[in-house]
Structures are given as C-alpha cells and as structure tokens.
C-alpha positions as CSV (number, residue, x, y, z in Angstrom):
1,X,0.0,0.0,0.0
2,X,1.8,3.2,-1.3
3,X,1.1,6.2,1.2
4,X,0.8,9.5,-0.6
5,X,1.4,12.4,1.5
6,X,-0.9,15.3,1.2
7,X,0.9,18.9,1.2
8,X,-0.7,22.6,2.0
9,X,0.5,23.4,-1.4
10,X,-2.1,20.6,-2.8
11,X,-5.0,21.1,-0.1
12,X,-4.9,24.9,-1.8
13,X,-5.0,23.7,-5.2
14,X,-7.9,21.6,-4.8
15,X,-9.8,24.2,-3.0
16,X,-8.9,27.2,-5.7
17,X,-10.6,24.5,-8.2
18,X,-13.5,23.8,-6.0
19,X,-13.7,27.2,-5.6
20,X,-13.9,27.9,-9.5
21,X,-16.7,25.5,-9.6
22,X,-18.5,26.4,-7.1
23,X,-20.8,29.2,-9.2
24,X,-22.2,26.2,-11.2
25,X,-23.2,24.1,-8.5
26,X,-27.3,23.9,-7.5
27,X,-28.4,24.4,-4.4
28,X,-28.0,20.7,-3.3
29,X,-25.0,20.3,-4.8
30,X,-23.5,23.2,-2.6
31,X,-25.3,21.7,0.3
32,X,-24.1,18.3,-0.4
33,X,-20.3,19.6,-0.9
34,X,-20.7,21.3,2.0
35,X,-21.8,17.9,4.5
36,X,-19.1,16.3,2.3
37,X,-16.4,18.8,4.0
38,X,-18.4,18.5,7.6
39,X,-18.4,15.2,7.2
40,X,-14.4,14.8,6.9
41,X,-13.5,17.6,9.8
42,X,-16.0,15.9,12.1
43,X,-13.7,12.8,11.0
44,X,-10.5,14.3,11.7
45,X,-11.2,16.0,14.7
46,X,-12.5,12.9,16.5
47,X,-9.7,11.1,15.4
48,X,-7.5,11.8,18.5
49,X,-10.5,11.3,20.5
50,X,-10.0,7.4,21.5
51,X,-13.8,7.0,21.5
52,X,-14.0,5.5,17.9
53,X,-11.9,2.3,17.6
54,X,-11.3,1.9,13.9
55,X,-11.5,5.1,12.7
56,X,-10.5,6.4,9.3
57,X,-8.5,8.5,10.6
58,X,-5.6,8.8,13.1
59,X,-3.2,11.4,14.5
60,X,0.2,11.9,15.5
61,X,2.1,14.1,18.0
62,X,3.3,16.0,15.1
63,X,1.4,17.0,12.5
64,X,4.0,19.3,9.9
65,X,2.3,16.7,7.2
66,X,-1.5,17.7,6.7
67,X,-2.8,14.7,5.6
68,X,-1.1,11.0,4.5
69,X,-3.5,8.7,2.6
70,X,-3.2,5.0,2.3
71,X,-3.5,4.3,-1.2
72,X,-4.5,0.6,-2.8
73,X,-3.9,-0.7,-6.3
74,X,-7.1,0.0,-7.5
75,X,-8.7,2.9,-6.5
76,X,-12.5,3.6,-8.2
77,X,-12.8,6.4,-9.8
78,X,-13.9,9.6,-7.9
79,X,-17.5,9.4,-10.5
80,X,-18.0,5.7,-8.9
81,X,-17.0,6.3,-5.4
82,X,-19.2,9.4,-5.0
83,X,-22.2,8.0,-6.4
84,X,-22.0,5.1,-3.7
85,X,-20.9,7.0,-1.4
86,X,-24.2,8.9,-1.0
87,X,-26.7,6.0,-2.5
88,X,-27.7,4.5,1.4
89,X,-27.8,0.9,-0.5
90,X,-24.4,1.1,-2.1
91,X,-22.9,3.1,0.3
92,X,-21.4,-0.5,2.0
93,X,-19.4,-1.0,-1.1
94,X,-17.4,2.4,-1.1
95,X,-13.4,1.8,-0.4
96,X,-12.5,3.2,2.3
97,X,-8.9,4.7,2.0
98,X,-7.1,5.0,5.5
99,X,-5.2,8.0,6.2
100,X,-3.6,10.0,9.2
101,X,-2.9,13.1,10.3
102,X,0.8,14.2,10.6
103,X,3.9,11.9,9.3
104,X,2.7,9.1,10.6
105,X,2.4,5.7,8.8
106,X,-1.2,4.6,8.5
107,X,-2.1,0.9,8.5
C-alpha cells in the first residue's frame, strides 16, 4: 500500500478549483459539498478522541504533514465512489482509503 502524503500546497489547489466551480453548482449540490467537508472535519477531529476504535483517521504528536493517505492498487474512480458514497444501498461498497494526520504511517 503506497502512502501519498498530502501537502498545504495541494490542499490549496484543490480548494482554488473547487472554488472555480462552485458558481455552477445547485443548491444541493453546494449543500451536499458542504456535509461532504463537515463530514471529513468531524472525522479528523474525532480522530484523537479514543472513543471511535477503527477510525478512518488517526493522529500523531506532530502534524507538519496535513494529511497521508493509504492508497491501494485499485482505487475507483472519484465518478464511482461518490455515487455510492451517498446512494444508502451502495454506500457499504465504497473503499474506504485509511489515512492519518501528521507523518505518521497509516495501517
């Protein structure tokens, strides 16, 4: 499992270009890229919180590294993985990608 370290530089990035799209979105899909975001800063944030064994996510004393993310042979394509993702029937067959945050290996 190759672990691909997530910098600042390419958290900005990806927000600049999800901030160019966001004048096309619809109402819902705002509000649906919106509880997407919730959703992974809830994760985060619990992550250190020893309450949830098995979590996603997991932290380290230091974190100079945003984010490192497990990644698998195979990942789905972002297309596939959001349409399970929020489809309650398929949402069982999403692949989950472990991650930490900080320099820490993730399992």
């Amino acid at each position: 499992m190759a672990e691909m370290q997530i910098s600042r530089r390419d958290i900005d990035s990806l927000a600049d270009k999800l901030a160019r799209l966001e004048p096309e979105l619809t109402a819902p899909e705002r509000a649906l890229l919106l509880f997407m975001l919730g959703v992974a800063a809830d994760s985060i944030n619990r992550s250190d919180a020893g309450d949830h064994p098995g979590a996603l996510v997991s932290t380290t004393n230091d974190q100079s590294v945003p984010v490192v993310v497990a990644m698998t042979a195979s990942v789905p394509s972002i297309e596939e993985q959001f349409a399970k993702a929020f489809t309650p029937a398929a949402a069982g067959e999403v692949q989950l990608l472990r991650g930490s945050i900080g320099p820490s290996p993730v399992d």
